[in-house]
C-alpha positions as CSV (number, residue, x, y, z in Angstrom):
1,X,-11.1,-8.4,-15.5
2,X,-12.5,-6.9,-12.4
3,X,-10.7,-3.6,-10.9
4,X,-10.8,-3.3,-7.5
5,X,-8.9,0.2,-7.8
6,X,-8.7,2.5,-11.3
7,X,-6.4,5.0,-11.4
8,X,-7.1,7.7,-14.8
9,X,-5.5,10.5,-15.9
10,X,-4.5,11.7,-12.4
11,X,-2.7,14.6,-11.8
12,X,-1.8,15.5,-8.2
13,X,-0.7,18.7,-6.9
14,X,0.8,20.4,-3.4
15,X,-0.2,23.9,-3.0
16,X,-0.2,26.2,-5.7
17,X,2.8,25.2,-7.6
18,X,4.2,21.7,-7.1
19,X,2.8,19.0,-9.3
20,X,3.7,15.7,-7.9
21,X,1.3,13.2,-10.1
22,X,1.0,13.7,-14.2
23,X,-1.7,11.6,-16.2
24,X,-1.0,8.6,-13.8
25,X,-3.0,5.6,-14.8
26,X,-2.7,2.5,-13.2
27,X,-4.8,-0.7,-11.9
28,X,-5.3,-3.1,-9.3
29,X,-7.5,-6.0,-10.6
30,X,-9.0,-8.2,-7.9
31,X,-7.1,-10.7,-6.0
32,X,-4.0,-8.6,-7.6
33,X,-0.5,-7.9,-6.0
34,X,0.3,-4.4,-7.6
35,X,3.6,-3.1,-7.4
36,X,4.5,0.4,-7.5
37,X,8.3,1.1,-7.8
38,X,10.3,4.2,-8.4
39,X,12.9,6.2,-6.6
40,X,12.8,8.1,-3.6
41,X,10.5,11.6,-4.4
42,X,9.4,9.6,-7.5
43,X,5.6,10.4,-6.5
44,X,5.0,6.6,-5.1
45,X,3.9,7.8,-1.7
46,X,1.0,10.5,-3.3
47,X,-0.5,7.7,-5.6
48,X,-1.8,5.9,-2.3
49,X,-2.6,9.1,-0.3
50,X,-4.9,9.6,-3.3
51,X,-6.5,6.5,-3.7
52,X,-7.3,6.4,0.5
53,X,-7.9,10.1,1.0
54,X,-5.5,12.0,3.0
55,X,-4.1,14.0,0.5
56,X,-5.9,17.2,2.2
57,X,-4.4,16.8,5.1
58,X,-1.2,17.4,3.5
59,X,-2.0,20.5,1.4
60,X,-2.6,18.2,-1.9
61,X,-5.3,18.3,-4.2
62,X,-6.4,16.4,-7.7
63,X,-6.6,18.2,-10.2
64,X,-7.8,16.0,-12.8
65,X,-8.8,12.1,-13.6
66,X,-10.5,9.6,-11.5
67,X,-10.1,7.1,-9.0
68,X,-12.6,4.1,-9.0
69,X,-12.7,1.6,-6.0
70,X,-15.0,-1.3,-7.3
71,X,-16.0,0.8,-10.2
72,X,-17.5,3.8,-8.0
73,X,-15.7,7.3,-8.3
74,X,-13.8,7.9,-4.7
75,X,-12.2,11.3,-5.5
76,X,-12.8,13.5,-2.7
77,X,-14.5,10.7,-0.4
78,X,-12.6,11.6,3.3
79,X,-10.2,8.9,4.7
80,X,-12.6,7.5,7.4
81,X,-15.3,7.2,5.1
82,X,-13.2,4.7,2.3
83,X,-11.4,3.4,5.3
84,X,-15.6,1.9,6.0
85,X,-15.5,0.7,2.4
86,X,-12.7,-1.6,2.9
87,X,-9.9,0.5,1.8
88,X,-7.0,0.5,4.2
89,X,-3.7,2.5,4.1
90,X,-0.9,1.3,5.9
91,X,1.7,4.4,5.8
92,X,5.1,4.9,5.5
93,X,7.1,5.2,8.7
94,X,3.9,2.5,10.1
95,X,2.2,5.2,12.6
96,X,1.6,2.7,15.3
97,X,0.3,4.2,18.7
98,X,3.3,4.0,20.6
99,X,2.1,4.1,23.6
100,X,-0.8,1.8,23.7
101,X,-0.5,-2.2,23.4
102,X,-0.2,-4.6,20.8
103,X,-4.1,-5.5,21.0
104,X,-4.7,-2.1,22.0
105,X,-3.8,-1.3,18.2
106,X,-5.4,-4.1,16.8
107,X,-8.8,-2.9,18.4
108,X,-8.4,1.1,17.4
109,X,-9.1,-0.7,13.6
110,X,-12.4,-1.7,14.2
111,X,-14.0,1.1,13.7
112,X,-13.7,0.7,10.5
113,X,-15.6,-2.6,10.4
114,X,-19.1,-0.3,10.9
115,X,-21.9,-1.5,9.0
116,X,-20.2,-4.2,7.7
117,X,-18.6,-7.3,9.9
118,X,-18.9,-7.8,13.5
119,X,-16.0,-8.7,15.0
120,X,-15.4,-9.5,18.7
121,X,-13.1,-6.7,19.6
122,X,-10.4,-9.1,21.3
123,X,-10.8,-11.4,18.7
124,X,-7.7,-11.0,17.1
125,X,-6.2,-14.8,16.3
126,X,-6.4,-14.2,12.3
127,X,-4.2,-11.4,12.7
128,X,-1.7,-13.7,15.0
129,X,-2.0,-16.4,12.5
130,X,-0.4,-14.2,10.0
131,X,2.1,-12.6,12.2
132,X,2.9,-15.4,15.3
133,X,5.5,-12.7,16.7
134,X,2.9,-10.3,17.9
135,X,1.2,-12.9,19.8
136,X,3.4,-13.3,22.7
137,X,4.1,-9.2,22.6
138,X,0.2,-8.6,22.8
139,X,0.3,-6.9,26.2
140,X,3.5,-4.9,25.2
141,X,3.3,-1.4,24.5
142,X,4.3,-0.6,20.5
143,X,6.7,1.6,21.2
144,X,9.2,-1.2,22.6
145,X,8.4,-3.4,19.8
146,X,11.7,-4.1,16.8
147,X,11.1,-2.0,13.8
148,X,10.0,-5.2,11.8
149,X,7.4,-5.8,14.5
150,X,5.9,-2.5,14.1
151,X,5.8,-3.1,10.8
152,X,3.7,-6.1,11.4
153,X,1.5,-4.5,13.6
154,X,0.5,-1.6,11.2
155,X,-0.2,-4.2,8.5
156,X,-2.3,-6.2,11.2
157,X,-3.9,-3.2,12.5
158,X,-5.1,-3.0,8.7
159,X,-5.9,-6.4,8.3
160,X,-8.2,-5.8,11.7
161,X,-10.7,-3.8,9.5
162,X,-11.0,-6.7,7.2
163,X,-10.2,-4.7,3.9
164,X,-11.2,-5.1,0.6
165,X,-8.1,-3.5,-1.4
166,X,-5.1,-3.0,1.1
167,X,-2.5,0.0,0.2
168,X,1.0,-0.4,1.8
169,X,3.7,2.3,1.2
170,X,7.4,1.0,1.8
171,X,6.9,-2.1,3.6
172,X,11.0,-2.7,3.8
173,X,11.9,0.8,4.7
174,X,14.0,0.4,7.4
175,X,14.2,-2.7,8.3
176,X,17.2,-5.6,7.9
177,X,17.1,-7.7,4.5
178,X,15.5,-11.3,6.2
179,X,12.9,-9.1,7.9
180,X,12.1,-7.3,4.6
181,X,11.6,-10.9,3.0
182,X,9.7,-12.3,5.8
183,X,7.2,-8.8,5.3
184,X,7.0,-9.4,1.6
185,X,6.7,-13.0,1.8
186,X,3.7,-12.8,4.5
187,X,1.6,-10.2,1.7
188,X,3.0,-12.4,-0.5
189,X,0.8,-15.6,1.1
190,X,-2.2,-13.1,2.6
191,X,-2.5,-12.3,-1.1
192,X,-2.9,-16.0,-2.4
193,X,-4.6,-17.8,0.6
194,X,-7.4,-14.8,0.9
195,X,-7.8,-13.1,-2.6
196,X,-6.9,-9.7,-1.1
197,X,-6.1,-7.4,-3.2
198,X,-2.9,-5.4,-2.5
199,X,-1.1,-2.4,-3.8
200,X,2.9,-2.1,-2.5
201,X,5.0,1.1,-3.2
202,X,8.3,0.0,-2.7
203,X,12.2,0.9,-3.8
204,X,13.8,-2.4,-2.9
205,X,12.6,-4.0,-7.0
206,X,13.8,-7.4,-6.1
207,X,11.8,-8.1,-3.4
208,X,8.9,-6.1,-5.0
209,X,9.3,-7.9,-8.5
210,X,9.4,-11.3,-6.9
211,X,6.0,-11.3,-4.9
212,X,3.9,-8.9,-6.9
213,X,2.2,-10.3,-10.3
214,X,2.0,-7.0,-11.9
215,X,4.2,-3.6,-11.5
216,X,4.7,-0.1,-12.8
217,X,7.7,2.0,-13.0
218,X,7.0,5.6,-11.5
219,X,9.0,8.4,-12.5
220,X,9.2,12.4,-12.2
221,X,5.7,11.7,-11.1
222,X,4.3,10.0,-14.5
223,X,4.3,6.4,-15.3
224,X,7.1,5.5,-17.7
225,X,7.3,1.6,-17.9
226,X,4.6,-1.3,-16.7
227,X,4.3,-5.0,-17.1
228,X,3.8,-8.5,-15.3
229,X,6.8,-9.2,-12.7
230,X,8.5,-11.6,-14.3
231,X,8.9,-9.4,-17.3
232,X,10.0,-6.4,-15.9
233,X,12.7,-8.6,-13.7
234,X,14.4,-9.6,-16.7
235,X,14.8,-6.0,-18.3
236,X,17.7,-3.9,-18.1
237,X,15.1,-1.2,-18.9
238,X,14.3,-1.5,-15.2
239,X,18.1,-0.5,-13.8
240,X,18.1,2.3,-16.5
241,X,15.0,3.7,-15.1
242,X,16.5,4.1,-11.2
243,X,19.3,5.7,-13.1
244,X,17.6,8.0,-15.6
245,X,18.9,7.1,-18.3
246,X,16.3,5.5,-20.7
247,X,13.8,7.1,-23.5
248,X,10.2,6.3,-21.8
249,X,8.5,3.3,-22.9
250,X,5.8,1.2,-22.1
251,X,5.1,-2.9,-21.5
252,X,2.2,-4.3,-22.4
């Protein structure tokens, strides 16, 4: 099986003293949707910052493993440089441009389409397609979109710089329950219809477990259970790990 991403041995840490990340190992194989679950503070968030390269702009650093993007090492590659390669990040908390347009965003991702697609900088109907809400708000300012439209925007913005591996950090935070399942079920289909591969970290498991095909359980910052969806949706093991209350173990 083909990884598009390769997570080994990876330990993260902030500053001098906080270790967020211990001996994480985890993979996204191509055409996979990869679900990363754990509590709040769990480490979810750091595992992507790694993979797409912003940890040093937060003070963090690795300290040890790899991380492989189609099989070549990325550790230490900056953010603009992977975000070139085809690997976008869409962050937590979305990071729209408030004050510029729908397609205004949309066209601040092509820059990372350099050296390898051309793309008409208006053209933007894929992204539409996917989204049909954004469409008639394309001259509207992002800062006066719904939080569930922002959140479409920041994964359109990423699907703008046509991406080969696409990283998105809590794509229901925030938002009402239907709108979380329209978001999840929209990856869900971008996943099957184009082969994209896609990485979620998420803390709502049902709606993670249900779209993904493979997950991992992420706790104190190492990995402590992992397994195909349907598995790890019919484990208790999976409730007692929110909770804290289960000896590690693993899923094959």
């Amino acid at each position: 099986m083909t990884a598009t991403l390769d997570i080994s041995t990876l330990d993260v840490s902030y500053g001098d003293s906080v270790q967020a990340l211990s001996g994480i190992s985890l993979m996204v194989p191509e055409g996979g949707f990869t679900v990363l679950l754990g509590a709040n503070g769990a480490g979810k968030s750091t595992v992507l910052k790694a993979a797409s390269g912003i940890l040093p702009f937060e003070n963090g650093r690795i300290s040890r493993g790899t991380i492989r993007f189609f099989g070549e090492d990325i550790a230490g590659v900056p953010s603009h440089q992977l975000a070139q390669r085809g690997l976008l990040h869409v962050r937590e908390g979305r990071h729209v441009f408030p004050a510029m347009t729908v397609e205004e965003n949309l066209a601040a991702a092509t820059f990372a389409l350099s050296g390898r697609k051309r793309r008409a900088s208006r053209d933007f109907d894929d992204v539409y397609a996917w989204f049909p809400q954004l469409k008639p708000r394309r001259t509207t300012p992002a800062g006066f979109l719904s939080g569930g439209e922002q959140q479409m925007l920041a994964i359109g913005r990423a699907l703008v710089g046509a991406p080969r591996l696409l990283l998105v950090d809590e794509a229901s935070l925030g938002l009402a329950p239907l709108v979380a399942r329209d978001i999840f079920a929209i990856l869900g289909r971008i996943n099957r219809e184009s082969g994209l591969a896609i990485l979620v970290v998420e803390q709502n498991v049902t709606l993670a477990l249900r779209h993904g095909s493979y997950g991992y359980v992420l706790e104190n910052g190492a990995i402590t259970l992992e397994g195909p969806t349907a598995t790890l949706m019919d484990r208790e093991a999976i409730s007692s790990r929110y909770l804290g209350t289960a000896a590690t173990e693993r899923t094959p």
